[in-house]
Backbone as CSV, one residue per row, in Angstrom:
resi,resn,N_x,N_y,N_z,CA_x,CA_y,CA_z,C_x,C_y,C_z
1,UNK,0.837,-1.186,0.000,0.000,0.000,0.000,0.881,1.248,0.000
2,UNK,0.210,2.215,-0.848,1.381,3.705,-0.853,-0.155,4.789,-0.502
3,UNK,0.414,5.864,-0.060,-0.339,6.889,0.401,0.289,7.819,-0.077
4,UNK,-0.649,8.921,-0.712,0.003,9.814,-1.485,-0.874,11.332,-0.870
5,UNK,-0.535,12.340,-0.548,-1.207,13.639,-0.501,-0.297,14.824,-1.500
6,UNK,-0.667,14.950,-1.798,-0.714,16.338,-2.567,-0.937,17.494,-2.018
7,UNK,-0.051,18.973,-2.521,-0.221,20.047,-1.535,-0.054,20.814,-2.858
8,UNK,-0.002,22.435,-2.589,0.946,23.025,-3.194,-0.032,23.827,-4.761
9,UNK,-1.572,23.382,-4.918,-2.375,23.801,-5.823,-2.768,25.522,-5.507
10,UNK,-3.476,26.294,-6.554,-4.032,27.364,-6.047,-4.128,28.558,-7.369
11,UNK,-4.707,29.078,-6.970,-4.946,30.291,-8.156,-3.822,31.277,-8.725
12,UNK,-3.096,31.402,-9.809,-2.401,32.401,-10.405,-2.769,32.865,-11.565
13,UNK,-2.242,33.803,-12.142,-2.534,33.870,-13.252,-1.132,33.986,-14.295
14,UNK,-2.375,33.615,-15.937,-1.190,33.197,-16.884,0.008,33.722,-16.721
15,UNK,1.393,33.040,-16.900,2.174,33.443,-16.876,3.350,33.112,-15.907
16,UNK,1.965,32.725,-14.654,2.886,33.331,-13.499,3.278,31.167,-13.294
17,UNK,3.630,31.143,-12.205,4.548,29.551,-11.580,3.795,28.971,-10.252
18,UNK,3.681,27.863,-10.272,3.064,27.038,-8.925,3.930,26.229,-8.877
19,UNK,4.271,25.421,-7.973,4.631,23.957,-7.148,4.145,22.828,-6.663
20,UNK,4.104,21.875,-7.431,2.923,20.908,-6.836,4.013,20.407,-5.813
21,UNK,3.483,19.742,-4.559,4.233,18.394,-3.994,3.058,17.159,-3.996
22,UNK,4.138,15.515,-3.755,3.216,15.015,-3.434,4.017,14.376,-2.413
23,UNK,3.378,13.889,-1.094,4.325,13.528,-0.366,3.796,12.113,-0.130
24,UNK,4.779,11.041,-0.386,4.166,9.651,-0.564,4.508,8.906,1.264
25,UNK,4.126,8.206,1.690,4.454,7.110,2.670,3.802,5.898,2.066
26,UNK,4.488,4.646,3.371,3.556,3.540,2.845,4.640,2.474,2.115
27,UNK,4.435,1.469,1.440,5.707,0.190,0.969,6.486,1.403,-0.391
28,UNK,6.977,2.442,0.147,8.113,3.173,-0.898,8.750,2.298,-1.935
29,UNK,9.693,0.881,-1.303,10.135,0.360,-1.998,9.543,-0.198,-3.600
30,UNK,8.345,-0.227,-3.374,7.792,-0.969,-4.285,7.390,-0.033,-5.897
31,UNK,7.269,1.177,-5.541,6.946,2.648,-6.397,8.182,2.512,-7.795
32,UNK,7.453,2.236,-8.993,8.412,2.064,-9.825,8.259,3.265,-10.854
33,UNK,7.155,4.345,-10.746,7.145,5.547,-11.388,6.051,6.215,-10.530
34,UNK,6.696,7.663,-10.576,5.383,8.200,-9.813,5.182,9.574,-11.311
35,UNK,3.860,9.602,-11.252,3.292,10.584,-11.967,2.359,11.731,-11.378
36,UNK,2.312,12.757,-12.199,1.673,13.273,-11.867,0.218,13.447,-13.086
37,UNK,-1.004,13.982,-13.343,-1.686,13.518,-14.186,-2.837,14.719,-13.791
38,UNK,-3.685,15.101,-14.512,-4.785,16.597,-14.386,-5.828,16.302,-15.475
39,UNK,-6.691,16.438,-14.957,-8.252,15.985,-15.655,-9.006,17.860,-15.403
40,UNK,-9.247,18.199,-16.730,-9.914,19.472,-17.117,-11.173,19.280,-16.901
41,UNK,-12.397,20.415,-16.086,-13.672,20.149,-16.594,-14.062,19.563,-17.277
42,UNK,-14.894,18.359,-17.376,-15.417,17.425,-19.376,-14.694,17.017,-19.637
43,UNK,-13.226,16.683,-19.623,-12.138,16.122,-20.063,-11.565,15.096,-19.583
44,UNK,-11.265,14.090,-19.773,-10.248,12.726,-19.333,-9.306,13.386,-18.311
45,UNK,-9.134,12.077,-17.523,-7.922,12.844,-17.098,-6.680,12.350,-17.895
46,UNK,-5.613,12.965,-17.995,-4.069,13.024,-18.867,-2.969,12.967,-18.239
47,UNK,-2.075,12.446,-18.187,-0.983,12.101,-17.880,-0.108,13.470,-18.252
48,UNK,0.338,14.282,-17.194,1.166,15.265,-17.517,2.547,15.339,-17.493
49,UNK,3.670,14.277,-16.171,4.648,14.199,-16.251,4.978,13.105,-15.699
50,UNK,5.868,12.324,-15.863,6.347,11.090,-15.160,7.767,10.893,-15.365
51,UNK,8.309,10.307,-13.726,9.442,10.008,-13.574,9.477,8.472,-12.532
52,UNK,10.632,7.841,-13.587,10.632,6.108,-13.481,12.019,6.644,-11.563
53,UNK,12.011,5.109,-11.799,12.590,4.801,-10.160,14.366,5.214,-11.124
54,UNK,14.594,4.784,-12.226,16.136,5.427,-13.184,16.138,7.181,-13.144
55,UNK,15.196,7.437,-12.894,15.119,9.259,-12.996,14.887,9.344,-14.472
56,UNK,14.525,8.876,-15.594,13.767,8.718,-16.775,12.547,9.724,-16.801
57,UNK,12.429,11.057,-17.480,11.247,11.649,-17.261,10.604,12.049,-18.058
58,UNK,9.522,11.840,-18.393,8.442,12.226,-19.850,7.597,13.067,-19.439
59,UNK,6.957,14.016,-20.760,6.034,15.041,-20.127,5.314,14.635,-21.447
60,UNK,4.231,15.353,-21.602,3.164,15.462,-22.232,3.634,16.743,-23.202
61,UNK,3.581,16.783,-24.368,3.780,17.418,-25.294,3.108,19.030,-24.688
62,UNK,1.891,19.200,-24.333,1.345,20.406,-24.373,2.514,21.203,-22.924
63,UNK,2.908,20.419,-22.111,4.111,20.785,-21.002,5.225,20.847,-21.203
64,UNK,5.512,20.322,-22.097,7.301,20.269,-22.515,8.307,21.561,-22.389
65,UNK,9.286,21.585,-21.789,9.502,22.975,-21.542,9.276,23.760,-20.554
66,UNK,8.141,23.837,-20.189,7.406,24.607,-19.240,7.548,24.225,-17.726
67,UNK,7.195,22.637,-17.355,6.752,22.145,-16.201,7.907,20.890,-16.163
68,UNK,8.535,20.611,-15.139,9.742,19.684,-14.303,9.021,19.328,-13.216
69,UNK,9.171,17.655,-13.636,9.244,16.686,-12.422,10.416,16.446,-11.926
70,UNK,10.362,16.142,-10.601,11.574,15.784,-9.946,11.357,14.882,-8.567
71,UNK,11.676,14.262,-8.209,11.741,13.433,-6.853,12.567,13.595,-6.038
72,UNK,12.756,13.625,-4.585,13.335,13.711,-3.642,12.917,12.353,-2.977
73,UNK,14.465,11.989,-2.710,13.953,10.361,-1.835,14.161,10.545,-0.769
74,UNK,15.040,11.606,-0.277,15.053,11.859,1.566,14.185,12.170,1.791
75,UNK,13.094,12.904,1.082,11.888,13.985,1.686,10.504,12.701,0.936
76,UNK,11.054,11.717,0.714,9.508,10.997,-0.186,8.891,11.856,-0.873
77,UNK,8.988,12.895,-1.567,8.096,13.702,-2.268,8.777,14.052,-3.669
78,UNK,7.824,14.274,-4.750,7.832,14.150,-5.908,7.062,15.454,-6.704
79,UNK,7.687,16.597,-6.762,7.223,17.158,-6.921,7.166,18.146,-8.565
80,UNK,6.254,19.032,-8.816,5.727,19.538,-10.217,6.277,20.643,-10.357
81,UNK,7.196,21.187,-10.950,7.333,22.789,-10.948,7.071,23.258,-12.460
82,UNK,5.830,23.834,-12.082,4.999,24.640,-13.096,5.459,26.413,-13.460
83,UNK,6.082,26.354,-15.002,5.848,27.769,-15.066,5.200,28.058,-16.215
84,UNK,5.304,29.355,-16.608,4.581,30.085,-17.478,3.327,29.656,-17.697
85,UNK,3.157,29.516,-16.790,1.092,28.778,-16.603,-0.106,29.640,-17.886
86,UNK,-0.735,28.595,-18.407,-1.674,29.135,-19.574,-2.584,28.820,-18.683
87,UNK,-4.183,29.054,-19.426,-5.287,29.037,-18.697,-5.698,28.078,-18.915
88,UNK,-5.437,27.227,-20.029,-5.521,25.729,-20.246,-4.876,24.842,-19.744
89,UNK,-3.836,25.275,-18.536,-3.405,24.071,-17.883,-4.442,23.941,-16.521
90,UNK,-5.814,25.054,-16.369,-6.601,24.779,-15.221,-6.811,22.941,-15.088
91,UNK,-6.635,22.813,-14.116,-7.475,21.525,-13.757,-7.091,20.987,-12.684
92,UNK,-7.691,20.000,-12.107,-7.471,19.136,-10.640,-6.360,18.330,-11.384
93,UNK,-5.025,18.556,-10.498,-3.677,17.768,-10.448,-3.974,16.262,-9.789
94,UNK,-3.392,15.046,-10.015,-3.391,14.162,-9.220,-2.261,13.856,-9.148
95,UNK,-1.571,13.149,-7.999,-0.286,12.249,-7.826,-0.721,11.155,-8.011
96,UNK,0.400,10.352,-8.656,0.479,8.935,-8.908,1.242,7.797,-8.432
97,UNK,0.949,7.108,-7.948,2.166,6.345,-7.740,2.162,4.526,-8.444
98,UNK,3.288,3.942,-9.243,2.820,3.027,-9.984,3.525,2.390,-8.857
99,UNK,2.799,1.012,-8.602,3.588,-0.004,-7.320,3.216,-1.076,-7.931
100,UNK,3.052,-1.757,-6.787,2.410,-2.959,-7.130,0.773,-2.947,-7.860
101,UNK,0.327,-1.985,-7.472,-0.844,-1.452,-7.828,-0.693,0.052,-8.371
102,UNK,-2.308,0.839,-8.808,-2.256,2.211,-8.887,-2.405,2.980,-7.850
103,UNK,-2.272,3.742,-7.459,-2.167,4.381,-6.119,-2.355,5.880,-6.829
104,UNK,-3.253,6.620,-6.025,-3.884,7.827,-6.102,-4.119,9.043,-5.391
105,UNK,-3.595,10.203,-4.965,-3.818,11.092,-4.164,-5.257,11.719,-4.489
106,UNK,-5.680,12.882,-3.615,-6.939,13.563,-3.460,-6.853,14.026,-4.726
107,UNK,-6.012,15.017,-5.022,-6.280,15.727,-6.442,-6.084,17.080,-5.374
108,UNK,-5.682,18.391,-6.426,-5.388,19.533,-6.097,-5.477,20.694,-7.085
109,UNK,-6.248,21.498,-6.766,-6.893,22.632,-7.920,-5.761,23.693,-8.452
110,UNK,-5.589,23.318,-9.801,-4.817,24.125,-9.983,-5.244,25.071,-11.447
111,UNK,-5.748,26.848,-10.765,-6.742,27.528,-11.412,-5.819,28.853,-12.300
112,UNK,-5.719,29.072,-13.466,-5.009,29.499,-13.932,-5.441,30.640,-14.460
113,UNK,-5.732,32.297,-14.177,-6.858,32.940,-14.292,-5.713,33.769,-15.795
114,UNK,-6.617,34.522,-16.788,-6.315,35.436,-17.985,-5.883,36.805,-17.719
């Protein structure tokens, strides 16, 4: 079992930078990518950035550039650094964690005003 919370969401506007964290506990060892992932109003949710247990990290084409994943293993947390925020990156953030299973945080609003 992994436990994941998420912090770090909130209102800016275009342009400006947020920080997601997610702070994991729980069988760590077992976590072989953690992602992060954001579902828009009406929209699927999407896979926005991911980084493997090698430090291997993929983003989603519409982020490329913009937004860095990174992990910290002293601090268990895995966190998003978002800049030049558009208004189309609004949406509820989730943490991910791939283990033995899927593993899922609350989700965290992240509102991107014009």
């Amino acid at each position: 079992q992994v436990q994941l919370v998420e912090s770090g969401g909130g209102l800016v506007q275009a342009g400006g930078s947020l920080r997601l964290s997610c702070a994991a506990s729980g069988r760590l060892f077992t976590i072989k990518a953690m992602s992060w992932y954001r579902q828009a109003s009406g929209k699927e949710r999407e896979l926005v950035a991911r980084i493997t247990s090698d430090g291997t990290t993929i983003y989603a084409d519409s982020v490329k550039g913009r937004f860095t994943i990174s992990r910290d293993h002293t601090k268990d947390t895995t966190d998003l650094q978002m800049n030049s925020l558009k208004t189309e990156d609004t949406a509820i953030y989730y943490c991910n964690a791939f283990a033995l299973g899927d593993y899922w945080g609350q989700g965290t609003q992240v509102t991107v005003s014009s």
